[in-house]
Biotite code that builds the C-alpha atoms (Angstrom):
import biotite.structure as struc

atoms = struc.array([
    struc.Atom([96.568, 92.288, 12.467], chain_id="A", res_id=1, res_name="UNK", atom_name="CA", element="C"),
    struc.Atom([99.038, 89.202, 13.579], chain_id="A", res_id=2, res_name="UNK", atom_name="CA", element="C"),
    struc.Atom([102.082, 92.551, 13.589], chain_id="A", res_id=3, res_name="UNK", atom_name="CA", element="C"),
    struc.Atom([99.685, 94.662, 15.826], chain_id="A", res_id=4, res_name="UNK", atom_name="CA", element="C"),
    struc.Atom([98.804, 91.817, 18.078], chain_id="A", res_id=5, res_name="UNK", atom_name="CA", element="C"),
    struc.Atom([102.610, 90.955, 18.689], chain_id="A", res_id=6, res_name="UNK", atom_name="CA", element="C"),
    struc.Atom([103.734, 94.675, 19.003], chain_id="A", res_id=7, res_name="UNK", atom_name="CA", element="C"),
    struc.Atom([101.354, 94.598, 21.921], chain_id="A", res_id=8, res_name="UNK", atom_name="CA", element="C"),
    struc.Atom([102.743, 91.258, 23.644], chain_id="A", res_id=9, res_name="UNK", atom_name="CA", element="C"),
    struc.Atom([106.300, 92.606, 22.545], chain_id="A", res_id=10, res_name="UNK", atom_name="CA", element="C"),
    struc.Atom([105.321, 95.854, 24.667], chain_id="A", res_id=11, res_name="UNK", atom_name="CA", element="C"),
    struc.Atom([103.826, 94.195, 27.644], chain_id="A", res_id=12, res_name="UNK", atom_name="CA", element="C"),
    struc.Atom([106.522, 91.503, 28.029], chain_id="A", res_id=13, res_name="UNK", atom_name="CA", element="C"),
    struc.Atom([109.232, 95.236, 27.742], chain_id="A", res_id=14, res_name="UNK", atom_name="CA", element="C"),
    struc.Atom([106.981, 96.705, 30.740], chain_id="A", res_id=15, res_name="UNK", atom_name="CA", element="C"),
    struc.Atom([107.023, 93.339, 32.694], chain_id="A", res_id=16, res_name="UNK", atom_name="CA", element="C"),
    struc.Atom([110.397, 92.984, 32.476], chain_id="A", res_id=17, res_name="UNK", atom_name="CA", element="C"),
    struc.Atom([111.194, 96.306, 33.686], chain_id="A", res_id=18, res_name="UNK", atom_name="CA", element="C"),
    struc.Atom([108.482, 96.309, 36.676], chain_id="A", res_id=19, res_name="UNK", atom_name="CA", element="C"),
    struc.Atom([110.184, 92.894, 37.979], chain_id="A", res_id=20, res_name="UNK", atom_name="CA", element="C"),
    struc.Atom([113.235, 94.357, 39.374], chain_id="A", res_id=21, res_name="UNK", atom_name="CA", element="C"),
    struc.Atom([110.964, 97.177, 41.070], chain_id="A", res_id=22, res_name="UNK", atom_name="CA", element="C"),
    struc.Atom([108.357, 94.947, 42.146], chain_id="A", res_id=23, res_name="UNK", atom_name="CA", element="C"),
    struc.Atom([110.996, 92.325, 43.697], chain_id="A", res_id=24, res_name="UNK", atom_name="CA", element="C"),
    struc.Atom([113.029, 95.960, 45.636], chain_id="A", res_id=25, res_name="UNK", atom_name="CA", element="C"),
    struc.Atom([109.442, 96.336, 47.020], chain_id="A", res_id=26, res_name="UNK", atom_name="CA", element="C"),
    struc.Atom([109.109, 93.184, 48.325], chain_id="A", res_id=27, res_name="UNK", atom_name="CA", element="C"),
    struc.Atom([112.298, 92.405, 49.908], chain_id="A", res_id=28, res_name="UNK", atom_name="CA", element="C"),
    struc.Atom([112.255, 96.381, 51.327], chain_id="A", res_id=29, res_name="UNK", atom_name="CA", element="C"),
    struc.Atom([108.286, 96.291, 52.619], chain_id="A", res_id=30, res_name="UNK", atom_name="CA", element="C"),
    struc.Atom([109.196, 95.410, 56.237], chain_id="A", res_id=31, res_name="UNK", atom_name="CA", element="C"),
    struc.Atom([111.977, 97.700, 56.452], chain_id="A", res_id=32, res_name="UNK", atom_name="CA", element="C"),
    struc.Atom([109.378, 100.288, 54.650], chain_id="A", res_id=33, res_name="UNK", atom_name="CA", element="C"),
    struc.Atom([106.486, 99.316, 56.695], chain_id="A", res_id=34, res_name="UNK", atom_name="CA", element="C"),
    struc.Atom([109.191, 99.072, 59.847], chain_id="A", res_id=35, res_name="UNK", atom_name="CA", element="C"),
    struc.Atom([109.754, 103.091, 60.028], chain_id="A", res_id=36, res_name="UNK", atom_name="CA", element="C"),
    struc.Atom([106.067, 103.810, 58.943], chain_id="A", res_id=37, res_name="UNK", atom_name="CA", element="C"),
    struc.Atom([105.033, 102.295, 62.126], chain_id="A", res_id=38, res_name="UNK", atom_name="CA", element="C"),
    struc.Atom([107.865, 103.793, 64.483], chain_id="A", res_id=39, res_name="UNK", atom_name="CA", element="C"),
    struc.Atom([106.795, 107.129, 63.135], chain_id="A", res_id=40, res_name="UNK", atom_name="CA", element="C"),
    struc.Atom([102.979, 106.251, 63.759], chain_id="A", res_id=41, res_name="UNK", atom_name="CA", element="C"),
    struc.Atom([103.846, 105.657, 67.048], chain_id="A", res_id=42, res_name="UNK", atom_name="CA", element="C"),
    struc.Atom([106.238, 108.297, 67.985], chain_id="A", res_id=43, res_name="UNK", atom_name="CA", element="C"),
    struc.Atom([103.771, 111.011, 66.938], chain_id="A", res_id=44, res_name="UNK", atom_name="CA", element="C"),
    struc.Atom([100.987, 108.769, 69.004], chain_id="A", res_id=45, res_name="UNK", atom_name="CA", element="C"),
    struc.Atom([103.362, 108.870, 72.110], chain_id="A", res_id=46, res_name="UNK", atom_name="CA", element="C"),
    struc.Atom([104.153, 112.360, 71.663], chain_id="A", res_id=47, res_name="UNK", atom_name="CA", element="C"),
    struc.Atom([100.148, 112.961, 71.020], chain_id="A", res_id=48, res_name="UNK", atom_name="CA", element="C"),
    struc.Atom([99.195, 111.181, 74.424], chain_id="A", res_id=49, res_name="UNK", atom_name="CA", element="C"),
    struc.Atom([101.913, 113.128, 76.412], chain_id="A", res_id=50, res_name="UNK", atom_name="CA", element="C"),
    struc.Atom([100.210, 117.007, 74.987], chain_id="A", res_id=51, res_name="UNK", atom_name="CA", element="C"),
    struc.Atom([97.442, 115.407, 75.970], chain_id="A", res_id=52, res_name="UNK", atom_name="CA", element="C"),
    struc.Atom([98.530, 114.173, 79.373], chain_id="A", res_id=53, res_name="UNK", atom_name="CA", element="C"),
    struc.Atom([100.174, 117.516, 80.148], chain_id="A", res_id=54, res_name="UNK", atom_name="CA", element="C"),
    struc.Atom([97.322, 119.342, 79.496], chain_id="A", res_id=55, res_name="UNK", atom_name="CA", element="C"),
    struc.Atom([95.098, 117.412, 81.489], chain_id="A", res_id=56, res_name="UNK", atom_name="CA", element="C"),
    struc.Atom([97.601, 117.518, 84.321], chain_id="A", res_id=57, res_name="UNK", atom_name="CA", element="C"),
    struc.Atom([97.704, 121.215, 83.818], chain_id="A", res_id=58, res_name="UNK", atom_name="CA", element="C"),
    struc.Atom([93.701, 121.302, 83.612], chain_id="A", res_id=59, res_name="UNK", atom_name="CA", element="C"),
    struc.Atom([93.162, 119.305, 86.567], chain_id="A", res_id=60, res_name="UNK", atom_name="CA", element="C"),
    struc.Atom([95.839, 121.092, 88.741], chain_id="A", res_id=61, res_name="UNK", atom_name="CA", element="C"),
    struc.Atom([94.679, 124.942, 88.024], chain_id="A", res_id=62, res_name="UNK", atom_name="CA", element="C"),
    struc.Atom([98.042, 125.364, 86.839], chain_id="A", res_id=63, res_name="UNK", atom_name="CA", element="C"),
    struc.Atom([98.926, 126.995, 83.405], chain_id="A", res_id=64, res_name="UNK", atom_name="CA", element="C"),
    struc.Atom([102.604, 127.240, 81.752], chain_id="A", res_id=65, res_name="UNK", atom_name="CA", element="C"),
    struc.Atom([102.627, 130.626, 79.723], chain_id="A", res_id=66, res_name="UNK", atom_name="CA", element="C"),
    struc.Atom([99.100, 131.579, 79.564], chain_id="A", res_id=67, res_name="UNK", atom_name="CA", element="C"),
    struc.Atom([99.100, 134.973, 81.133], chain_id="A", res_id=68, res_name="UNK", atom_name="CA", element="C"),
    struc.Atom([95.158, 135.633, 82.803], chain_id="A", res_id=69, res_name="UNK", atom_name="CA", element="C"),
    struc.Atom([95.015, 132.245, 83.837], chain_id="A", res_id=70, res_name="UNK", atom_name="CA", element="C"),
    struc.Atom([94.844, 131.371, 87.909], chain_id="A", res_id=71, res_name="UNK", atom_name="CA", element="C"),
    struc.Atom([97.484, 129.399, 88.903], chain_id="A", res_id=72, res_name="UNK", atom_name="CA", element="C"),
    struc.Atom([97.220, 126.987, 92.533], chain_id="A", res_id=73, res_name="UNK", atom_name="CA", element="C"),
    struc.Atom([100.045, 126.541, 94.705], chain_id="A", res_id=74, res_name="UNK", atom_name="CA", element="C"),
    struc.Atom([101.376, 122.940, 94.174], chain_id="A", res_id=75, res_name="UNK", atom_name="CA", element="C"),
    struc.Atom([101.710, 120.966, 97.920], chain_id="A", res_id=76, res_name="UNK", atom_name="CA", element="C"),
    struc.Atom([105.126, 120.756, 99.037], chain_id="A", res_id=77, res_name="UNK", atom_name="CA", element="C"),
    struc.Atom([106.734, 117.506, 99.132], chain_id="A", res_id=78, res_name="UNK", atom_name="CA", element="C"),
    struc.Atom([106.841, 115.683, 101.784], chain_id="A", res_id=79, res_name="UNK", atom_name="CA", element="C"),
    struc.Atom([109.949, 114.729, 103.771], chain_id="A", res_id=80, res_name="UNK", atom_name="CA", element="C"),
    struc.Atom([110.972, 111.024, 102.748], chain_id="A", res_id=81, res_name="UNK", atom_name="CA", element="C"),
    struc.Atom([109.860, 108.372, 105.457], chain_id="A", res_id=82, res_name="UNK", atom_name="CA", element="C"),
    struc.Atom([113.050, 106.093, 105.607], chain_id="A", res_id=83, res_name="UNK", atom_name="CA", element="C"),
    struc.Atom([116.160, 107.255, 107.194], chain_id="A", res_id=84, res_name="UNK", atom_name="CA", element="C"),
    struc.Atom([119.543, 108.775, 105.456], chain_id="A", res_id=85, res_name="UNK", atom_name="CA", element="C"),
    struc.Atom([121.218, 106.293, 103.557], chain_id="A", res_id=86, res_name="UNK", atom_name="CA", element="C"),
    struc.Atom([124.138, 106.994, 105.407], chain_id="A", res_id=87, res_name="UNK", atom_name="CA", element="C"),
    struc.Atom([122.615, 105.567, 108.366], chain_id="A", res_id=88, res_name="UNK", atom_name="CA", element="C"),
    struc.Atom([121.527, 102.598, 107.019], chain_id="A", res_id=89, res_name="UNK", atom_name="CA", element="C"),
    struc.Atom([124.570, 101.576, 105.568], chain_id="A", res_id=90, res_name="UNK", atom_name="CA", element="C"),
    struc.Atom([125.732, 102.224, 109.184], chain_id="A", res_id=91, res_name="UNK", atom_name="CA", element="C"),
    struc.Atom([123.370, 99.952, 110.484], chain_id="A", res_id=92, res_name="UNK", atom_name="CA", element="C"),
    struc.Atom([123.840, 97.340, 108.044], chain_id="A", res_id=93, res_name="UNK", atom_name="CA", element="C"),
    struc.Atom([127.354, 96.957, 109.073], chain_id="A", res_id=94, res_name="UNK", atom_name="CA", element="C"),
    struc.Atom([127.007, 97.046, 112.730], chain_id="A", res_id=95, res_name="UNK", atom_name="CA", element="C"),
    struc.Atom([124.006, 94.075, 112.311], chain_id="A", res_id=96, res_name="UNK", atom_name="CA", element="C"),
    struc.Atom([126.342, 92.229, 109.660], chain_id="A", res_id=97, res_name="UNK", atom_name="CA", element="C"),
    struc.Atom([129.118, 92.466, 112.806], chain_id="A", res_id=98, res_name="UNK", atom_name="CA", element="C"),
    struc.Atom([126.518, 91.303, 115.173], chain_id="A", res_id=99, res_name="UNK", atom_name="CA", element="C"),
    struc.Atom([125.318, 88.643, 112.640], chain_id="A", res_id=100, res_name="UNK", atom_name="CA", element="C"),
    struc.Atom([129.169, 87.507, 112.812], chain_id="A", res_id=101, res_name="UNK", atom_name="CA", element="C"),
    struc.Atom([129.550, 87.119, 116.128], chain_id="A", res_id=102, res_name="UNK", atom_name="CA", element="C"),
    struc.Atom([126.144, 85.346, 117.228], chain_id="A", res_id=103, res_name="UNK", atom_name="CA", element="C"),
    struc.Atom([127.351, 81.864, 117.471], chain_id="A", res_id=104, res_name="UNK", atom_name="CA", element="C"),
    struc.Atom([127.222, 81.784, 121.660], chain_id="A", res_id=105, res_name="UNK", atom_name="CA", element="C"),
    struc.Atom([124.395, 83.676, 121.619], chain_id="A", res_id=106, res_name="UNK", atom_name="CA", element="C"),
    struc.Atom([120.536, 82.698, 122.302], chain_id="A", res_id=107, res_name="UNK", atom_name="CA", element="C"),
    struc.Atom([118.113, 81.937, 119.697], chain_id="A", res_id=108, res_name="UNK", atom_name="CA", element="C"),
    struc.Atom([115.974, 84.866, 120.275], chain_id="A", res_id=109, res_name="UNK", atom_name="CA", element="C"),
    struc.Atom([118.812, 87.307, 120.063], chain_id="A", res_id=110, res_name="UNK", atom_name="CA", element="C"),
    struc.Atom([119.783, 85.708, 116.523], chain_id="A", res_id=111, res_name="UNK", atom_name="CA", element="C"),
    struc.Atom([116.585, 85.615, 115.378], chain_id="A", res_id=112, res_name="UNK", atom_name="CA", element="C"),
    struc.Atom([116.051, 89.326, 116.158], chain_id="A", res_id=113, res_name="UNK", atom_name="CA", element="C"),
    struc.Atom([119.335, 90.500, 114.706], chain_id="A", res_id=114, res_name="UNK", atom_name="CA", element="C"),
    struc.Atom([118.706, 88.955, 111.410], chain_id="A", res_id=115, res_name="UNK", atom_name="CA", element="C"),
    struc.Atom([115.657, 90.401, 111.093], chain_id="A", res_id=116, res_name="UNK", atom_name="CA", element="C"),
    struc.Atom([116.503, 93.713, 111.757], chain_id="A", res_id=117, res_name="UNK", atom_name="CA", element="C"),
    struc.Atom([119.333, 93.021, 109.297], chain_id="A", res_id=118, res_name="UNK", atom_name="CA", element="C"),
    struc.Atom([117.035, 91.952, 106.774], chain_id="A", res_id=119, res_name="UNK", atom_name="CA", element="C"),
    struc.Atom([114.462, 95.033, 107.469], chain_id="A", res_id=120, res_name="UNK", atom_name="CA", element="C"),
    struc.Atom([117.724, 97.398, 106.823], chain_id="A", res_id=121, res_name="UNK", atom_name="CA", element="C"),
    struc.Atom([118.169, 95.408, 103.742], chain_id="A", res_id=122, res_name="UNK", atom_name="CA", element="C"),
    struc.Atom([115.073, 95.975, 102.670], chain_id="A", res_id=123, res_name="UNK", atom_name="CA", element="C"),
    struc.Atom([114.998, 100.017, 103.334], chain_id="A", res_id=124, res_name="UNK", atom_name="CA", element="C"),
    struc.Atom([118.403, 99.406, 101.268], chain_id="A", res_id=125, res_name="UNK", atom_name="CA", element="C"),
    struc.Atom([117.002, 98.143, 98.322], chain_id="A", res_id=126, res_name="UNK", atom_name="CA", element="C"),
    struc.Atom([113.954, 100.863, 98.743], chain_id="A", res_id=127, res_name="UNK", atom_name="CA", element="C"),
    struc.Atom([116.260, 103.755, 98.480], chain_id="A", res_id=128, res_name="UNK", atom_name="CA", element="C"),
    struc.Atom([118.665, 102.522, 95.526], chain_id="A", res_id=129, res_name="UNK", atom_name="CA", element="C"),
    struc.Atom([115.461, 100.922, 93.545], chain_id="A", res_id=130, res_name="UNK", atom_name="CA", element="C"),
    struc.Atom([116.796, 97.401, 93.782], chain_id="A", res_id=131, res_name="UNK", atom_name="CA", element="C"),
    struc.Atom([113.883, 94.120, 93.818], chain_id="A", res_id=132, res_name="UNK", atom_name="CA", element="C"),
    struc.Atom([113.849, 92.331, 96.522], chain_id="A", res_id=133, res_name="UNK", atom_name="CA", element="C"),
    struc.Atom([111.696, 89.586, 97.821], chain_id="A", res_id=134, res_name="UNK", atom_name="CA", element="C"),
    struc.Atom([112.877, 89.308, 101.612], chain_id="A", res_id=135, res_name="UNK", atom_name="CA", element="C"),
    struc.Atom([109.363, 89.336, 103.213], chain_id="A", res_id=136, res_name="UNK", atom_name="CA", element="C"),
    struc.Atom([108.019, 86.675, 101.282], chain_id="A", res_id=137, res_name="UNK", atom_name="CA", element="C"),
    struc.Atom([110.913, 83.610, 101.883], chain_id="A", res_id=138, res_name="UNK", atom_name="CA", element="C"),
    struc.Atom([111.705, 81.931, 104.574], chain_id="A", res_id=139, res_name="UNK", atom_name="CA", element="C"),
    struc.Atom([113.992, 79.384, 105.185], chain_id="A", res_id=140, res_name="UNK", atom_name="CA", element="C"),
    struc.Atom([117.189, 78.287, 102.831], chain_id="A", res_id=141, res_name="UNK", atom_name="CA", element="C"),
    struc.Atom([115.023, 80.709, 100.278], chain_id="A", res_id=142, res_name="UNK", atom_name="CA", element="C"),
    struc.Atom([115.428, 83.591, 102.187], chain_id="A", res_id=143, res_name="UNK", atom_name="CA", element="C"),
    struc.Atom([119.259, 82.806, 102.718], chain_id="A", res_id=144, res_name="UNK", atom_name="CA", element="C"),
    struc.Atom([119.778, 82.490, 99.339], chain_id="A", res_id=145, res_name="UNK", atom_name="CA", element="C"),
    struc.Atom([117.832, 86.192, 98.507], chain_id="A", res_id=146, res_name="UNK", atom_name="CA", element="C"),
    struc.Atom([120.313, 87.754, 101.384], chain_id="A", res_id=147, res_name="UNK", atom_name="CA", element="C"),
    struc.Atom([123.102, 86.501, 99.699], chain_id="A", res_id=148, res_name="UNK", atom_name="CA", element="C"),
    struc.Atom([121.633, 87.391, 96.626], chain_id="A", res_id=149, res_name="UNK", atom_name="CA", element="C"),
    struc.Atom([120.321, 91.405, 97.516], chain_id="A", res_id=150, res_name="UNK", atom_name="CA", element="C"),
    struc.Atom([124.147, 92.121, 99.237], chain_id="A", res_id=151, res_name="UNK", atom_name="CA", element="C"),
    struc.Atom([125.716, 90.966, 95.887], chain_id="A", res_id=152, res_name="UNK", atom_name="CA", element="C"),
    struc.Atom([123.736, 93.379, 94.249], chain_id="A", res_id=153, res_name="UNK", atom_name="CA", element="C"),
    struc.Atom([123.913, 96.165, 97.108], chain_id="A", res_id=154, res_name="UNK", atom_name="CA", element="C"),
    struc.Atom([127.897, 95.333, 97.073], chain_id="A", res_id=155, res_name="UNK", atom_name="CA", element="C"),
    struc.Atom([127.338, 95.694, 92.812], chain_id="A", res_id=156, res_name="UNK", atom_name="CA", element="C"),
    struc.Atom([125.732, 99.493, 93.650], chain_id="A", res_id=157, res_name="UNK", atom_name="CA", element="C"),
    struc.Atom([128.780, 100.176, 96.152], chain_id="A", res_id=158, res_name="UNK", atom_name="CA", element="C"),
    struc.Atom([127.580, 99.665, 99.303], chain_id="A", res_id=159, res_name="UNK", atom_name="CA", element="C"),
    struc.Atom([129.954, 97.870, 101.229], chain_id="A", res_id=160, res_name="UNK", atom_name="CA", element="C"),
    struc.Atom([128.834, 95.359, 104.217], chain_id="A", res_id=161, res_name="UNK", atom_name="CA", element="C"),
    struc.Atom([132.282, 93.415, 104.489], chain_id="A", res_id=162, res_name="UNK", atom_name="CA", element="C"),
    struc.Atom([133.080, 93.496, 108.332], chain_id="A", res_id=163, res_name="UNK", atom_name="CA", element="C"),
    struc.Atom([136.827, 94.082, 108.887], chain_id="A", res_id=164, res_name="UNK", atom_name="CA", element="C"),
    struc.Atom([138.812, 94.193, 112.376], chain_id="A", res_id=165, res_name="UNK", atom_name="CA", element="C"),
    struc.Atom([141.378, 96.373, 113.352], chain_id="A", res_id=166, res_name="UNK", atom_name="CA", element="C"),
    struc.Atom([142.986, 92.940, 113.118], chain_id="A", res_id=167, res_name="UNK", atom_name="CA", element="C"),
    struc.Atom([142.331, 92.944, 109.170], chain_id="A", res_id=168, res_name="UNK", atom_name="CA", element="C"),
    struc.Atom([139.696, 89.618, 109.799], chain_id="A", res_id=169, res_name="UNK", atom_name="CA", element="C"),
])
């Protein structure tokens, strides 16, 4: 009985020492494991909710890709964008920054009225090339510091406002 006995310890302590290197690969792999389990959970979820969304968009809509028999509604036409060619407003930019150079013997009202139209073409500027801005809400130092600040940035996305004379100032 005492040979039967340690046959059976001699047998589990075999299988325990085998399982240990497996069970320690588990552990130390589980959150690379559990890492691509839950990209893959959530890839298929994201490409779930976008059937979905397209088919509620198509539902909605009356429209129908591929499904012959199905009515189909003429889709609005876009409408024409509200600010001005960017072009122009890099035009105007650089005829206010020229303005804004030359204001020193002019009168308060005339200052105040250039930068803010230089400040409202900054602002269409940053519209069209999807840059933040937070003009409107500063005032002061603040809001000289956010010019400074959105040109840098419009200077970064190649828009150049640098006023040069035939002179080369």
């Amino acid at each position: 009985m005492a040979g039967v006995v340690h046959a059976v310890l001699v047998a589990v302590a075999l299988v325990a020492l085998l399982c240990v290197p497996c069970t320690l690969a588990l552990v130390l792999f589980a959150d690379l494991v559990l890492m691509r389990l839950i990209e893959s959970m959530s890839r298929a979820a994201h490409q779930s909710r976008v059937r979905w969304e397209s088919a509620r968009l198509e539902r909605s809509t009356g429209l129908a890709r591929g499904w012959p028999g199905l009515r189909t509604r003429q889709v609005p036409s876009v409408q024409p964008p509200t600010d001005p060619p960017f072009e122009k407003v890099a035009a105007d930019l650089r005829r206010l920054a020229r303005q804004r150079v030359a204001m020193a013997a002019r009168s308060p009202v005339w200052v105040a009225a250039v930068q803010r139209a230089y400040d409202e073409r900054l602002q269409v500027a940053c519209r069209e090339l999807e840059i933040a801005e937070y003009l409107q809400q500063l005032d002061g130092v603040d809001l000289d510091i956010e010019r400074v600040r959105v040109e840098g940035l419009l200077a970064a996305a190649g828009l150049r406002l640098a006023v040069v004379d035939a002179d080369g100032r």
